[in-house]
C-alpha positions as a Markdown table, in Angstrom:
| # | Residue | x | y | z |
|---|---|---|---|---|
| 1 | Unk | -3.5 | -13.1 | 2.7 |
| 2 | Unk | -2.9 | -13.1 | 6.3 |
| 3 | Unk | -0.6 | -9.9 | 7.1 |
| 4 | Unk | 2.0 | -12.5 | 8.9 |
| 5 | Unk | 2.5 | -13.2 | 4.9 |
| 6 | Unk | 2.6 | -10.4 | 3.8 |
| 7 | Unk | 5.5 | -7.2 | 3.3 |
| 8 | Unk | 5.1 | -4.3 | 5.9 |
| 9 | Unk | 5.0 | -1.3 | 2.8 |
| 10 | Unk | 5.4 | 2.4 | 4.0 |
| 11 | Unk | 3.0 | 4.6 | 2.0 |
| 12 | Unk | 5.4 | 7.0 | 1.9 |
| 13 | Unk | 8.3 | 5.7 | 1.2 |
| 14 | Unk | 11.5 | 5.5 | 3.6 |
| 15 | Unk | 14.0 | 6.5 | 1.5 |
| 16 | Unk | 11.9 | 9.5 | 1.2 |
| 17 | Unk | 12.0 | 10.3 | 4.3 |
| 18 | Unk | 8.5 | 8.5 | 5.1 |
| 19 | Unk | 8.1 | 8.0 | 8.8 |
| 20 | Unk | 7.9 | 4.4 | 10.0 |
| 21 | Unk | 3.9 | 4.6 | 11.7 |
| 22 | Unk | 1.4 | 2.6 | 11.4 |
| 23 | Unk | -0.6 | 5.5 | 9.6 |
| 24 | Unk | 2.0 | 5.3 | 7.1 |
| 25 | Unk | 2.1 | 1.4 | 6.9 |
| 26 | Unk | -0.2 | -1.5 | 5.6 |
| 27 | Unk | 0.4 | -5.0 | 4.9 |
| 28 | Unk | 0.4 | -5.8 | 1.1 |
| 29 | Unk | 1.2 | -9.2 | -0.9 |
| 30 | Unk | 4.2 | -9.4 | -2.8 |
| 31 | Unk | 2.7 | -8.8 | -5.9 |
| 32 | Unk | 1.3 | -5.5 | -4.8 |
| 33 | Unk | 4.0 | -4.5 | -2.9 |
| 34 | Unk | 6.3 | -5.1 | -6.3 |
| 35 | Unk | 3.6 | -3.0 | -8.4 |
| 36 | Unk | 4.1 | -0.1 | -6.3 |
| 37 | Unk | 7.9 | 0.3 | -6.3 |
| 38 | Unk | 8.5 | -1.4 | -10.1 |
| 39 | Unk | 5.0 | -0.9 | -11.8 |
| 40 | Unk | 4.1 | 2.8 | -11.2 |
| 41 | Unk | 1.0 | 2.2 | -8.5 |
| 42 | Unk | 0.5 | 3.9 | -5.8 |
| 43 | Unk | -1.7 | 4.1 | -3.0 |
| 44 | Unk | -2.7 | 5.9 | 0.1 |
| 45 | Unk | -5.1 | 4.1 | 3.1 |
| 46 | Unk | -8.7 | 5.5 | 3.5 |
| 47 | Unk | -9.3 | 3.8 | 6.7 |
| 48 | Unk | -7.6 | 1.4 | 8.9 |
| 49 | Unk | -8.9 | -1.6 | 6.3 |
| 50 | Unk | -9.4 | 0.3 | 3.3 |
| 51 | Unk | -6.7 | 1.4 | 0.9 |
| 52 | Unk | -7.6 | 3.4 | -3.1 |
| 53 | Unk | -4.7 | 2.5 | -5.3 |
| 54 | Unk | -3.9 | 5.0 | -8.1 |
| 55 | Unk | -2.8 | 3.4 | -11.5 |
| 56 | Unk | -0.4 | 5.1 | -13.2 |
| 57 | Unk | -2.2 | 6.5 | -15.8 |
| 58 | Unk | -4.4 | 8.2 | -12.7 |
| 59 | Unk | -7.4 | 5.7 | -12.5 |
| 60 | Unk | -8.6 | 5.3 | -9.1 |
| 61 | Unk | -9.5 | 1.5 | -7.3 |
| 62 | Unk | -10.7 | 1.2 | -3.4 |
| 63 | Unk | -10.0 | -2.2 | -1.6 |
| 64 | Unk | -11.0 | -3.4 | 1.3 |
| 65 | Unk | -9.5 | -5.5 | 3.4 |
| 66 | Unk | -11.2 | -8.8 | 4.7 |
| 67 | Unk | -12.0 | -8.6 | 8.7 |
């Protein structure tokens, strides 16, 4: 999804006092974005285009993001 589509997330969230940086920001869908902050997920970046979500029963996935 091209990232003018998609929700600006902070990793850590705002309300929690999360800094708004772009080390603490990355594009996600809407879906994803709404599985973080309703369904439990997290995630943290690894890299500028790669991102491991954490499920919440602890199970680990790494994405990376198209060029």
């Amino acid at each position: 999804m091209p990232a003018t589509d998609s929700d600006i997330d902070h990793i850590d969230d705002r309300a929690a006092a999360g800094p708004t940086t772009v080390r603490n920001q990355a594009p996600l869908c809407r879906r994803h974005h709404m599985a973080k902050h309703r369904g439990g997920w997290r995630y943290r970046k690894i890299s500028r285009n790669e991102l491991e979500w954490i499920s919440p029963l602890g199970h680990r996935y790494r994405v990376r993001r198209p060029p």
